[in-house]
Steps between C-alpha positions, in 0.01 A plus 500: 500500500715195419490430940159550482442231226782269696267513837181459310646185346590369804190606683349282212723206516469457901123562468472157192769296733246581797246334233663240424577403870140546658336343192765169497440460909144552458413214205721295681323523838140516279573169319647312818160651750300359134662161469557384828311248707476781757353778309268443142640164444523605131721186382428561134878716441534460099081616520588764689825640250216491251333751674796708576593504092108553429548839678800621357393406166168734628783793581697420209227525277398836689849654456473446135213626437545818650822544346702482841722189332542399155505158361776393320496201263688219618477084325205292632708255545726665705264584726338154519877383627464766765183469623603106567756583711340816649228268591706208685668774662252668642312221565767321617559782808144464569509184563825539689345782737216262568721215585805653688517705792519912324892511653546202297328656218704823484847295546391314173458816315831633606676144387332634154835726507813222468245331258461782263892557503533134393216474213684839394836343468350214339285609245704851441846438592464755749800545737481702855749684708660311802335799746150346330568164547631577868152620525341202318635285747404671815174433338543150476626450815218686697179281235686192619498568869130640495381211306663226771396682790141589391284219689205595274639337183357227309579289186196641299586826619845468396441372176247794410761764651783323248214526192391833599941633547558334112228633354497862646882558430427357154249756477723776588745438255206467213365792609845688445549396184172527378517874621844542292348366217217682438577789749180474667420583857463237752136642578409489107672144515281388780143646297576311233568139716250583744171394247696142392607447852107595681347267213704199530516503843164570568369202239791254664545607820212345683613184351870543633372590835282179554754276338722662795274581772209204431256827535239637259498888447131428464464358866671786667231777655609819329406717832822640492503629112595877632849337666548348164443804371673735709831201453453579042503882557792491733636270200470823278690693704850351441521573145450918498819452774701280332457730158534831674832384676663282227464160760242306358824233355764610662286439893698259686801456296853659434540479118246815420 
């Protein structure tokens, strides 16, 4: 019986990584076909978070309702602070997936790793094995000769990659400690964030995204809604991985 249980939970856990892989490559490859000047030419990237957040807020509010998650009470104010940095994060690798090449891209997002170690060491005094800082290093070493010999950077690029690397690992250290906190689930975490974060972005976001791009959301021909569709429900996907496998903070980074 006990084997039996042991294979099912690994059946389980391969099937949610499989998730989590398929549904990460396919947003990213959505949003870069949506925002480049060779597919939809969908420049509008804090716009389009908005409508990422507006439909996991939809599933959130689903999941609730039908008793699949509960909600757990956690300080408005707290999750103001998070939805701020949630929503330069997210934004912020938007923006850098529209800019830089998506090699680039995904060599920011594993910089997010040395990063985290260092916020964690700063703002918790947290200290790491020599094997992990070994790794840390290797790390380094391989972001720094990516970043020189990738042809397809660029200084706004750059800058939005460095915004997007702060803010993300800043969110994955919130995120921890909010879970300790109030030992809530990252998926009953993310419901709760997901309403704040859809709102404000969708009431500023347009206004980011000309002040940045010089574009009006209202001049752009909305012939391609389904893709922007098809990118927010791929957005929904992550978080039902991330729960099931205990990833959702601890993706890209050692100290989980």
């Amino acid at each position: 019986m006990d084997s039996l249980k042991k294979q099912s939970s690994a059946v389980s856990d391969v099937g949610a990584w499989a998730m989590n892989v398929v549904s990460s490559v396919g947003l990213i490859m959505a949003n870069k076909q949506l925002m480049s000047p060779a597919g939809y030419a969908f420049v509008f990237a804090t716009t389009l978070t908005g409508f990422h957040f507006s439909m996991t807020a939809l599933i959130g509010l689903v999941s609730n309702a039908t008793g699949n998650s509960t909600r757990k009470k956690v300080p408005l104010w707290e999750l103001l602070w998070f939805s701020v940095v949630a929503n330069t994060s997210i934004t912020g690798m938007n923006l850098s997936l529209m800019l830089n090449s998506v090699g680039f891209y995904q060599i920011s997002k594993l910089s997010m790793i040395p990063v985290v170690c260092v916020m964690e060491w700063i703002l918790h005094s947290k200290h790491y094995s020599d094997k992990v800082k070994i790794s840390v290093l290797v790390v380094v070493v391989g972001v720094g000769v990516c970043t020189v010999t990738d042809v397809k950077v660029n200084a706004q690029g750059f800058i939005c990659a460095c915004v997007a690397v702060l803010s993300t690992s800043l969110q994955q250290i919130s995120i921890g400690s909010l879970q300790k906190k109030y030992s809530i689930g990252s998926f009953e975490l993310l419901s709760q964030t997901a309403p704040i974060q859809a709102l404000s972005l969708l009431l500023f976001g347009p206004f980011v995204d000309y002040y940045l791009t010089g574009k009006l959301l209202a001049s752009y021909k909305f012939s391609s809604a389904a893709f922007v569709s098809t990118s927010s429900h791929q957005s929904t996907a992550k978080p039902f991985s991330h729960e099931h496998t205990r990833i959702y903070i601890c993706r890209n980074t050692l100290w989980c």
